[in-house]
C-alpha positions as CSV (number, residue, x, y, z in Angstrom):
1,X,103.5,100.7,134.2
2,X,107.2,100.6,133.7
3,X,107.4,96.7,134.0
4,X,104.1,96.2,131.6
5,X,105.2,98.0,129.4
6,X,108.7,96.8,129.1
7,X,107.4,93.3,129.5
8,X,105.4,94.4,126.5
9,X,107.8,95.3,124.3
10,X,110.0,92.6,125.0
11,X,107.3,90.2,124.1
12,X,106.7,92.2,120.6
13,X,109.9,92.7,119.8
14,X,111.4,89.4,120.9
15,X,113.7,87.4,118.1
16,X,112.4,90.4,115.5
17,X,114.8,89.7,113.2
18,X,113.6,85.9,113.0
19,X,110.2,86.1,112.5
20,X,108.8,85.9,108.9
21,X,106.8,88.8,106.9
22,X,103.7,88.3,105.1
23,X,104.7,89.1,101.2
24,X,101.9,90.5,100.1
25,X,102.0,94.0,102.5
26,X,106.5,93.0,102.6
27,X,106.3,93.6,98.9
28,X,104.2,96.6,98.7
29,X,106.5,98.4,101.4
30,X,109.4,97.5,99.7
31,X,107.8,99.4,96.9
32,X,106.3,102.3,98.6
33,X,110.0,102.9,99.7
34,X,111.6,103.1,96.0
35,X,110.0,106.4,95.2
36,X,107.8,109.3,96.4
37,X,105.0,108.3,93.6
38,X,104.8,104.9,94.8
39,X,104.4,105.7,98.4
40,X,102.0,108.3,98.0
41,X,100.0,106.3,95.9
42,X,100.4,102.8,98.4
43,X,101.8,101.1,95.0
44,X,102.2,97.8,95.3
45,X,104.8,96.8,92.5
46,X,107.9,98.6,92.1
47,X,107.0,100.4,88.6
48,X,103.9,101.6,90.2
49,X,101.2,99.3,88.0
50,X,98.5,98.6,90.6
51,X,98.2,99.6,94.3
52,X,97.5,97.8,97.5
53,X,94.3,96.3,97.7
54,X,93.9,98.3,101.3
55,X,94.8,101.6,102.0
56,X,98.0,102.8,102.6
57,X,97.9,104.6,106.2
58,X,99.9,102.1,107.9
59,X,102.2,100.7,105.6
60,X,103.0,104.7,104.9
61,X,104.9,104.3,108.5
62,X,106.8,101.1,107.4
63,X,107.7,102.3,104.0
64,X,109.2,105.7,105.8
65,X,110.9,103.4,108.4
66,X,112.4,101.1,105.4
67,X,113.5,104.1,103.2
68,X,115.8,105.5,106.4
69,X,117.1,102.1,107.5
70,X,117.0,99.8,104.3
71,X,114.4,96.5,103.6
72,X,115.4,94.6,106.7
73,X,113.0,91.8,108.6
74,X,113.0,93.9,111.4
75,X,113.0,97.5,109.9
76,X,109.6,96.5,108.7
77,X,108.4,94.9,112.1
78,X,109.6,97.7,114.1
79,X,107.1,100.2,113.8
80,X,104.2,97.5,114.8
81,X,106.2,96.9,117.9
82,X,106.3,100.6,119.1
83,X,102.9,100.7,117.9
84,X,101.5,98.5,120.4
85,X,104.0,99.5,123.0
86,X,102.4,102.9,122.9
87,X,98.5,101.2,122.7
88,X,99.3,99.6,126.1
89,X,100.2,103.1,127.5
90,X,97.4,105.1,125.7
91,X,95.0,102.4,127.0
92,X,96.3,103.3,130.4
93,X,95.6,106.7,130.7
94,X,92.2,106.4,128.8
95,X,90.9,104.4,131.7
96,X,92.8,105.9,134.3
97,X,91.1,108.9,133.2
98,X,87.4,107.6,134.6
99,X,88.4,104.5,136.6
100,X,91.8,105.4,138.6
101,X,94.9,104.4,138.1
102,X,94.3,100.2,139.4
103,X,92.2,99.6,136.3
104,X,94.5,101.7,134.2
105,X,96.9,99.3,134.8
106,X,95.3,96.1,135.5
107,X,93.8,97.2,131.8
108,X,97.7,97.5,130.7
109,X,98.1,94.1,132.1
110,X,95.0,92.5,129.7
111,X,96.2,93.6,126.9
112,X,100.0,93.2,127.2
113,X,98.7,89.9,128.0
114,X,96.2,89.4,124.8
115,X,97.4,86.0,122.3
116,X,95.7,88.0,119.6
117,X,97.6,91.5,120.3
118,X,101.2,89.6,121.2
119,X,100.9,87.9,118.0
120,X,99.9,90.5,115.9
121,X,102.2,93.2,117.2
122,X,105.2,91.0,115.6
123,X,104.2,90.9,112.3
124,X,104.0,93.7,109.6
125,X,100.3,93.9,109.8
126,X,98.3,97.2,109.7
127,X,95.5,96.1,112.6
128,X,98.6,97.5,114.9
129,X,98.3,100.4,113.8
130,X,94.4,100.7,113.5
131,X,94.0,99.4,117.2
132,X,96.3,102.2,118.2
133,X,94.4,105.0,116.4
134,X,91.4,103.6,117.7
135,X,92.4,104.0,121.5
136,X,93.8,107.3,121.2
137,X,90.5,108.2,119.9
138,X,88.7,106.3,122.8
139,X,91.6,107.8,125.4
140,X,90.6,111.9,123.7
141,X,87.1,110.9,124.1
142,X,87.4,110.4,127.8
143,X,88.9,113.3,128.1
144,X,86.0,114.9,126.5
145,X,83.9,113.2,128.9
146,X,85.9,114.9,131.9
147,X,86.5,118.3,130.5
148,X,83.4,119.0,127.9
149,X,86.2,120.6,125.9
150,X,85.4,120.5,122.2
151,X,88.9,119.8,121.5
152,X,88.9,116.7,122.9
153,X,86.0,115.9,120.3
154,X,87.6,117.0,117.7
155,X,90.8,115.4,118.2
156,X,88.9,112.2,118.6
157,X,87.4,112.5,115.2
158,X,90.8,112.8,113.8
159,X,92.4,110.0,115.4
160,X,89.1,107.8,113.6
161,X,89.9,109.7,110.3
162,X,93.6,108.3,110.5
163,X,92.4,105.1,111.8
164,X,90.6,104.8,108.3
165,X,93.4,105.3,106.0
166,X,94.6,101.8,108.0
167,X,91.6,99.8,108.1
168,X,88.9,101.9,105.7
169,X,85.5,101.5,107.6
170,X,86.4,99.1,110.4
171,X,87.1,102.4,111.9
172,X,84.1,104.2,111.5
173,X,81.9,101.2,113.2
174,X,82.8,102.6,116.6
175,X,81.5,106.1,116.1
176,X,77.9,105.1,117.0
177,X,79.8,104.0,120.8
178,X,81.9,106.7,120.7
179,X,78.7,109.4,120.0
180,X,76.5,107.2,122.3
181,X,79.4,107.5,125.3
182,X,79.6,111.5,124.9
183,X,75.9,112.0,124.7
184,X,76.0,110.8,128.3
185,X,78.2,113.2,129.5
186,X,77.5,116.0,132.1
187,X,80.2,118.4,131.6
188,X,78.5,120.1,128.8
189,X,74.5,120.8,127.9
190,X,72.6,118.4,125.6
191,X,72.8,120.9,122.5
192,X,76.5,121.3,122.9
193,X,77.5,118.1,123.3
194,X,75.5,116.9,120.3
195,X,77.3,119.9,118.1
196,X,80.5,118.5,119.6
197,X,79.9,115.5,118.0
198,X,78.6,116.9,114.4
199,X,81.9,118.7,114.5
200,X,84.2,115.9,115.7
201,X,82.0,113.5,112.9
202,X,83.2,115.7,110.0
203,X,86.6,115.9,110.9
204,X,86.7,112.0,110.9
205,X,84.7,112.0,107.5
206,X,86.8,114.5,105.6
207,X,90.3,113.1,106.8
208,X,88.6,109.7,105.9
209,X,87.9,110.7,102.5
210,X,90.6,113.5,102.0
211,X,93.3,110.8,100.6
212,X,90.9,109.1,99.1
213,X,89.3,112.0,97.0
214,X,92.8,113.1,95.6
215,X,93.4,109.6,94.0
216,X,90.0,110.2,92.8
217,X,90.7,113.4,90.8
218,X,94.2,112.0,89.7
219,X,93.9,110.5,85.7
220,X,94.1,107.1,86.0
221,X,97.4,106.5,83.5
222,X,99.6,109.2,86.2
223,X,98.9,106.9,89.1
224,X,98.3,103.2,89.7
225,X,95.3,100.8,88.7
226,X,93.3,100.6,92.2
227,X,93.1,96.9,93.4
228,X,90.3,96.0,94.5
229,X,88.3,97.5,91.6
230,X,86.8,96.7,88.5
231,X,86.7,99.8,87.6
232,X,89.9,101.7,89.1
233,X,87.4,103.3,91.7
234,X,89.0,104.0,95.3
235,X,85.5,104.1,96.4
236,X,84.8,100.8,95.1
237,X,87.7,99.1,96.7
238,X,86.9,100.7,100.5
239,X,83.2,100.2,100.5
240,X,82.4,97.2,98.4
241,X,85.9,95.0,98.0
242,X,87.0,95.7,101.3
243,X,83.5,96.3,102.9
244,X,79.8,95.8,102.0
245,X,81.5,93.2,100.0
246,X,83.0,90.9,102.7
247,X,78.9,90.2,103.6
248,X,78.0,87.6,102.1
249,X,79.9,87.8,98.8
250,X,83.2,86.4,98.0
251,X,86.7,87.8,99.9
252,X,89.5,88.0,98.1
253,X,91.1,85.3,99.6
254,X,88.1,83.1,98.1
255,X,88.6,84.5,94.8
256,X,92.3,84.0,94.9
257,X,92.1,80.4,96.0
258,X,89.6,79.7,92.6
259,X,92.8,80.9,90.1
260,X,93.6,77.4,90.3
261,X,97.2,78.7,92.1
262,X,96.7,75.4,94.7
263,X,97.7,78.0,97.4
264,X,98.0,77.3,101.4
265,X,94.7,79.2,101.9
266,X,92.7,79.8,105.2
267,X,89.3,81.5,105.4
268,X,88.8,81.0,109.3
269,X,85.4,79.2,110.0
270,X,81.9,79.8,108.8
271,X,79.9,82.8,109.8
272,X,77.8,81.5,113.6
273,X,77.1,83.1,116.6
274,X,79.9,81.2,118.2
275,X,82.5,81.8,115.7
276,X,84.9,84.4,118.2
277,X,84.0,81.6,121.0
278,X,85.7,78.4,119.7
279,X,88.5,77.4,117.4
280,X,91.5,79.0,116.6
281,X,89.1,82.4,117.1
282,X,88.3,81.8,120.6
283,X,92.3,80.7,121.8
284,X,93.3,84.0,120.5
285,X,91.0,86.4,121.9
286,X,88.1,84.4,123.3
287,X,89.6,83.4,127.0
288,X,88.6,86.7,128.8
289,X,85.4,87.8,125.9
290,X,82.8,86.1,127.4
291,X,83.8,87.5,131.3
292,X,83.8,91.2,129.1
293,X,80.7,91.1,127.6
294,X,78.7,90.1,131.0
295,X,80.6,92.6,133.1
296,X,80.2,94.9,130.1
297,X,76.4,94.4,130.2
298,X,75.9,95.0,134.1
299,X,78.1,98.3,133.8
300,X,75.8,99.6,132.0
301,X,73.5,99.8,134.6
302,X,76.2,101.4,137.4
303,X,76.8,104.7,137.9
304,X,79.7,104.7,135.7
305,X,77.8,104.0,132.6
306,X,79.4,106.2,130.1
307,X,82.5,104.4,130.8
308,X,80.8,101.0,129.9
309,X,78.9,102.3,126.9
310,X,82.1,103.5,125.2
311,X,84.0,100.5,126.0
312,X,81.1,97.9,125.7
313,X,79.8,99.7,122.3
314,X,82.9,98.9,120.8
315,X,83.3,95.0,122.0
316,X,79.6,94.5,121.3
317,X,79.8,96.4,117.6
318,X,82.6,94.1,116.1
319,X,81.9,91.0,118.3
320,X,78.7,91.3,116.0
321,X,80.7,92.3,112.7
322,X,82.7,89.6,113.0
323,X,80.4,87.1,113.7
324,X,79.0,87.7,110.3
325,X,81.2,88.2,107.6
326,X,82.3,85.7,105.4
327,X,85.7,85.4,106.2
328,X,87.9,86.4,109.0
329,X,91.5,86.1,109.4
330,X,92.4,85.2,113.6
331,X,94.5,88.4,113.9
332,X,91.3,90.8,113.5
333,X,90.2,89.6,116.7
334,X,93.2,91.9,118.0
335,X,90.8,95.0,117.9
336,X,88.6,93.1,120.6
337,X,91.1,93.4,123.4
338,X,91.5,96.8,124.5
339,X,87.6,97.3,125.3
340,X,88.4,93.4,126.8
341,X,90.8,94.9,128.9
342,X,89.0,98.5,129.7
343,X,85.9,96.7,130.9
344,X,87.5,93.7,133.0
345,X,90.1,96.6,134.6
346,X,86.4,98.6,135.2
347,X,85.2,95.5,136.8
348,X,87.3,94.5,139.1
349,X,88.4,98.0,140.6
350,X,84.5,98.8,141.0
351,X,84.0,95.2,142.9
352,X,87.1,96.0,144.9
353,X,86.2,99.4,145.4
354,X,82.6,97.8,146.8
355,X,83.9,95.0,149.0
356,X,83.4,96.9,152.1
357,X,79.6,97.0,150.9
358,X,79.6,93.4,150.1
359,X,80.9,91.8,153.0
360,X,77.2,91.6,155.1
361,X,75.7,88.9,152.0
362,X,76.8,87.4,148.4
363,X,74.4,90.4,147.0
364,X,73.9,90.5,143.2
365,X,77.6,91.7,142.5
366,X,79.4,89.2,144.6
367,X,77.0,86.6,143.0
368,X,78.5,88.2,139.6
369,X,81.9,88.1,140.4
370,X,81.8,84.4,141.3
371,X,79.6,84.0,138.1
372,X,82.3,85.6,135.9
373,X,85.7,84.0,137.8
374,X,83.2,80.0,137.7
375,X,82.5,80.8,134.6
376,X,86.1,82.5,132.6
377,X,88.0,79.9,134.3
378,X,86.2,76.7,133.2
379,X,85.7,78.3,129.6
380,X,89.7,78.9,129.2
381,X,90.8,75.0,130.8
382,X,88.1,74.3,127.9
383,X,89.6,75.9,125.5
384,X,93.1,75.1,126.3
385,X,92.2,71.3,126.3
386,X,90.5,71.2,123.3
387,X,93.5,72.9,121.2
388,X,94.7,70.6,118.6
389,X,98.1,71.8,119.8
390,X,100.3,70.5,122.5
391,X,99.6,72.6,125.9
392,X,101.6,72.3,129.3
393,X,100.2,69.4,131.6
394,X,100.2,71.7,134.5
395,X,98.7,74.9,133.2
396,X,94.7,73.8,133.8
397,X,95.4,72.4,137.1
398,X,96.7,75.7,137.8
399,X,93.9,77.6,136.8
400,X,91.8,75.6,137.9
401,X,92.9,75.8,141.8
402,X,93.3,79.4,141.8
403,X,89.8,79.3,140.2
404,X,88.7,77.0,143.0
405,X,90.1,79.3,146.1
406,X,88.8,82.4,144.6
407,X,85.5,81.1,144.7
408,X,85.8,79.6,147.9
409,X,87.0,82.6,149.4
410,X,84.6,85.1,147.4
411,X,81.5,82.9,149.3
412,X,83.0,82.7,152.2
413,X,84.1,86.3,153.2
414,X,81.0,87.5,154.3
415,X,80.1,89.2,157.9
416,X,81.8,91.1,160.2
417,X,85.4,90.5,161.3
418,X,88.2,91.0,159.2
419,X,87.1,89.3,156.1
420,X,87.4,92.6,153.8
421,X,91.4,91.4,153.2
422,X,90.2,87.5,152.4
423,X,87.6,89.1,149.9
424,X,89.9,91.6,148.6
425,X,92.5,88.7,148.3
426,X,89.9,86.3,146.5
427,X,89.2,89.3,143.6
428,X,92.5,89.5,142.9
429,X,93.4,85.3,143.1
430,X,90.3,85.2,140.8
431,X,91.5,87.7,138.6
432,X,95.1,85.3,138.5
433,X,93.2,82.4,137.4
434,X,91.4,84.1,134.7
435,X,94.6,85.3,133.0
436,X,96.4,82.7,133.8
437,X,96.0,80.5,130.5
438,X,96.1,83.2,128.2
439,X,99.3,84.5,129.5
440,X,101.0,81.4,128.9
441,X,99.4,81.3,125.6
442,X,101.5,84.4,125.0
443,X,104.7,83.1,126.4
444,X,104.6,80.2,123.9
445,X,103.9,82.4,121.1
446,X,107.1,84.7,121.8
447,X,109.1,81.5,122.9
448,X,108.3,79.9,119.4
449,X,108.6,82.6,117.5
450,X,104.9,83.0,116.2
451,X,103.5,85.8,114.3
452,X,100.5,87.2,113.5
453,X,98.8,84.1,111.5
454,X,99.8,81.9,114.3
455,X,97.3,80.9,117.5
456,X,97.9,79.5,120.4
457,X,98.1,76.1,120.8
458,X,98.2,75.3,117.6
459,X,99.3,71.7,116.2
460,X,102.6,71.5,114.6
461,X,101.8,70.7,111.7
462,X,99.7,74.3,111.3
463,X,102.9,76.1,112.1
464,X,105.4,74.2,109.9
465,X,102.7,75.1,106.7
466,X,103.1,78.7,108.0
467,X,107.0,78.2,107.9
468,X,106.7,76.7,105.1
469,X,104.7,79.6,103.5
470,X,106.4,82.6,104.6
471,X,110.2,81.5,105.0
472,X,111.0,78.3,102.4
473,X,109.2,79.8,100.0
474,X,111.2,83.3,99.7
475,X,114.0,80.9,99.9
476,X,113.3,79.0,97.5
477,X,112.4,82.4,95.1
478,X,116.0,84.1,96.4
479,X,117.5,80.5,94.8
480,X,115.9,81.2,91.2
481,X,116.7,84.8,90.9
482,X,120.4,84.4,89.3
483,X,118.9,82.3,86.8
484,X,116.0,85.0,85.8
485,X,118.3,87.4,86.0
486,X,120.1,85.5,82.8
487,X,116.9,85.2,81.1
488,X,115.7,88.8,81.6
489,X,118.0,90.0,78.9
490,X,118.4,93.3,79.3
491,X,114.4,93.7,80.3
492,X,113.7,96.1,83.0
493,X,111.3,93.5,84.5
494,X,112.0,90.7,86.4
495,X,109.1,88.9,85.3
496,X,105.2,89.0,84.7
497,X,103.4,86.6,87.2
498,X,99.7,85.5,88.0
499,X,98.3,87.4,91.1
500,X,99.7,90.1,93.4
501,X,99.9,87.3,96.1
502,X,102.5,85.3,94.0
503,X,104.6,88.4,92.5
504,X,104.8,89.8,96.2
505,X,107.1,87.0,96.8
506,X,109.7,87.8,93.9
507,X,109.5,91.8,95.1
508,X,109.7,91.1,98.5
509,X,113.4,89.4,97.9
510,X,114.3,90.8,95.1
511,X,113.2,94.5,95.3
512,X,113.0,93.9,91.3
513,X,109.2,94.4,89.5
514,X,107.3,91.2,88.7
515,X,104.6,92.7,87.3
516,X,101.2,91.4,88.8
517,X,98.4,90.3,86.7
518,X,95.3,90.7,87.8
519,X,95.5,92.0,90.8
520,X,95.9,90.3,94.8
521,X,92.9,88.1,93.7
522,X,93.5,87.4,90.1
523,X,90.2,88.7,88.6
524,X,91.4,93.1,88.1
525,X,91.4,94.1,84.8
526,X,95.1,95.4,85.1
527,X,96.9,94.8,83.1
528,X,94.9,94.6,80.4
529,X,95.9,92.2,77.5
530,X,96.8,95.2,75.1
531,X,99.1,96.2,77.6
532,X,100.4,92.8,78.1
533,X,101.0,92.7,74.1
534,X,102.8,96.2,74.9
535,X,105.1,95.5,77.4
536,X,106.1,92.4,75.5
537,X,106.7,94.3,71.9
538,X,109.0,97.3,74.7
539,X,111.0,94.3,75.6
540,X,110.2,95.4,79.0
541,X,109.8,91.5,79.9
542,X,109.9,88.3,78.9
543,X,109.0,85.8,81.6
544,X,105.6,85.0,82.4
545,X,104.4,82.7,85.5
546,X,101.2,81.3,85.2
547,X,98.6,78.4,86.0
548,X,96.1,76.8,83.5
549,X,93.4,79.5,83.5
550,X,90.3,80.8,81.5
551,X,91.6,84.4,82.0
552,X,92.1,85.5,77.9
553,X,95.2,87.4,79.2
554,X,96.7,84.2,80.4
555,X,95.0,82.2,78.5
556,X,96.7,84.5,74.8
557,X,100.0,83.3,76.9
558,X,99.9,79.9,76.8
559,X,99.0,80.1,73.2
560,X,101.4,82.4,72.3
561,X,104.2,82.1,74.5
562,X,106.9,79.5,75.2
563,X,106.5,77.0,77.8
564,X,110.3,76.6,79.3
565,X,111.2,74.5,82.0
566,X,109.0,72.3,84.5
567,X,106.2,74.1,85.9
568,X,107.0,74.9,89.7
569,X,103.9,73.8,91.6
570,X,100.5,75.0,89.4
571,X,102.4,77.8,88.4
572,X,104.1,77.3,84.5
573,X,107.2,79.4,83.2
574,X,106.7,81.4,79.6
575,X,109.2,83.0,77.3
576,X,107.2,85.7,75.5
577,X,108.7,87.2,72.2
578,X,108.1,89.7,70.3
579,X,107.5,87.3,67.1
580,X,104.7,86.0,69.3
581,X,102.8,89.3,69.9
582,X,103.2,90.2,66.4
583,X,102.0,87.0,64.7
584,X,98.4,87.8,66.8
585,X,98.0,91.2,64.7
């Protein structure tokens, strides 16, 4: 466990300093850092106008990080990387707990070795932090399942309830696993178990909520506009914007890309059955899903069901969510590999732990094993040779002969004699093969220096627009600043620009406000156009960035401000006066 997880952190943590933030959540932390109101309140601009358009829980650990050691490329990555160093440990012990310590660590090993989880982990995404919440409460749950202990319940419910305030009601979806696993329990009668879980449910619910509820109660001019929201409703924002919403209605990303800003914009593929299996989707997470959800879907029929129930409820539950929602960004497929790696630890150790058993005929879970080993290692060479990207000449062949032997030797090891080491030998050269590709798939992407909206395999081309986006881009923002800073005169903002998504970029470098308009997606009615008009007549600024739009708040600019300069991309500079605003009254 030493070496994985070491191995694990040097993967996460490797070139940290190098790899580029996202702006959007960069910005917001940057913000959250410059004052106790703006970090309680997850405000994303520095003079506290509007807030994230997510929850605050895990950019709460960033900001605090960031207010100690200063807005640094790494300060803000650091606390993903511990994150996920401690997710691979947690993960551990929660299996350990029910399987031994083999498939604790073999499950290390899976997710150490996950594309989607390397990749992630070296970003400043919150799904780090979600996924970690979500295994201690998996890892307390177990220990419910041993013990019967009703602390154990409750200290699941609170590990959901925190898991909220980082990813709203993507946390919640594995209660149903989580109730279903306990219910099957023997350490405690049917009644108590079942008022276990009512109590360990309203923990999770009222931590959910408690945060929420205060900003509720809070007058909306002492605290910021809620993005999200059309009607500066925290509610509105967690269960419509960021939830029922993202069902067949328009994400925000969607919505952003129709302000006319001409942005590089991804919306991963349509909604389909197949969605996690191919694509970008499937080289991230997809290699070992397929192998999980069959070995998932015979352990529930073993003797060590509740262990397969938990972990298989939770794959199966957001293999399904994701399938269907409108848009998904490749990183989300992050929270599918620790039940990946619980159930494909569970698998092999009970296979190994049966060989003795299955030496006399291939039986129905030999037959399975060669099954899964036939059946993971041809999907992966598949993948891996349909990437768009280039992918060592050697690696399939690889896979592909360790694939072979295993199966060779998994048929052949049968009757007496000492064939219990060849079959042994063939589970464990079968479970080489399988991870084989994806852990070179997770070489490349710390080698490169990838992030978290990076796959593996991906054609060049895809990672120079991601450079593009997230490091010449703040470049070419830090170059312009001197020359704002001359045009500000004496205003205390920076600017006023269209979108959260394109001010983020002028807080994340500069630290200085750029007041959003509109919101991440463009369409919030904050600031309103009276306030506009008032923040122009306070002198507070002057510049306005903003493309051709029917929006009347950019739509009174251009008519009432002056155009200056040549537009940079869609995106055209204003000088707003107070002449202007007055000649409207």
């Amino acid at each position: 466990m030493a070496g994985v997880i070491s191995l694990a952190a040097l993967s996460y943590a490797w070139a940290i300093n190098r790899d580029p933030l996202e702006p959007y959540y960069a910005a917001a932390v940057r913000s959250m850092s410059m004052s106790w109101h703006n970090f309680f309140f997850g405000s994303f601009d520095p003079a506290g106008t509007i807030t994230l358009d997510k929850l605050p829980g895990a950019f709460w650990v960033q900001a605090a990080l960031v207010w100690i050691l200063g807005f640094h490329t790494w300060s803000v990555v650091l606390p993903q990387v511990l994150e996920g160093v401690v997710a691979v440990a947690v993960l551990y012990r929660a299996v350990e707990r029910l399987m031994g310590p083999e498939a604790g660590l073999l499950a290390a090993v899976v997710l150490a070795a996950s594309p989607a989880t390397v990749a992630l982990n070296r970003g400043n995404i919150s799904d780090t932090a979600m996924t970690l919440l979500l295994v201690l409460a998996a890892n307390s749950l177990t220990a419910a399942l041993m013990s019967g202990r009703s602390r154990h319940v409750v200290m699941a419910g609170i590990w959901v309830g925190l898991a909220f305030q980082t990813k709203m009601i993507e946390a919640w979806m594995l209660l149903p696993a989580f109730g279903l696993a306990y219910l099957l329990g023997e350490r405690a009668g049917a009644g108590r178990r079942a008022r276990q879980l009512v109590a360990g449910g309203l923990v999770a619910a009222i931590l959910s909520l408690a945060w929420m509820t205060i900003v509720t109660v809070v007058p909306g001019p002492n605290r910021p506009y809620v993005d999200g929201s059309a009607h500066d409703s925290i509610f509105d924002q967690v269960f419509v914007y960021n939830g029922f919403g993202r069902f067949g209605q328009q994400t925000p990303l969607q919505l952003l890309a129709g302000q006319g800003l001409k942005l590089p914009l991804t919306t991963g593929p349509a909604p389909s059955w197949d969605r996690l299996f191919q694509g970008e989707l499937g080289r991230d997470t997809g290699w070992l899903l397929p192998a999980a959800l069959a070995v998932g879907a015979t352990g529930l029929f073993t003797r060590r069901r509740r262990f397969y129930v938990l972990w298989t409820g939770w794959l199966a539950t957001m293999v399904v969510v994701f399938s269907v929602t409108s848009t998904i960004n490749a990183y989300y497929t992050a929270a599918l590999s620790p039940p990946i790696a619980a159930i494909l630890a569970g698998g092999v150790v009970e296979l190994k732990e049966r060989s003795a058993q299955l030496r006399a005929s291939l039986g129905p879970p030999r037959l399975i094993a060669v099954l899964v080993v036939a059946g993971s290692v041809g999907y992966s060479i598949w993948l891996s040779q349909t990437a768009p990207g280039p992918v060592p000449a050697w690696l399939w062949p690889v896979a592909a002969v360790l694939g072979l032997a295993a199966l060779v030797m998994l048929v052949t090891s049968t009757g007496p004699g000492r064939r219990l080491v060849a079959l042994q030998t063939a589970i464990a050269m079968g479970t080489a093969a399988i991870l084989a590709i994806p852990a070179v798939a997770c070489a490349q992407l710390v080698l490169d220096g990838r992030g978290a909206f990076d796959t593996p395999f991906e054609p060049a081309v895809t990672a120079k627009g991601l450079r593009q986006l997230f490091i010449a881009t703040p470049r070419l923002v830090a170059a312009t600043i001197p020359a704002l800073d001359r045009l500000q005169f004496g205003a205390p903002y920076l600017l006023a620009v269209q979108t959260s998504a394109v001010a983020s970029v002028f807080i994340m470098v500069s630290g200085q406000e750029a007041l959003p308009i509109g919101g991440f997606s463009g369409t919030i009615p904050a600031p309103s156009l009276a306030q506009i008009k008032a923040d122009i007549l306070a002198r507070k600024f002057h510049l306005v960035l903003a493309a051709p739009s029917r929006d009347p708040r950019l739509v009174w600019i251009e008519s009432h401000c002056q155009r200056i300069g040549t537009p940079v991309g869609a995106l055209q500079p204003y000088f707003c006066s107070r002449a202007g605003v007055i000649a409207t009254r």
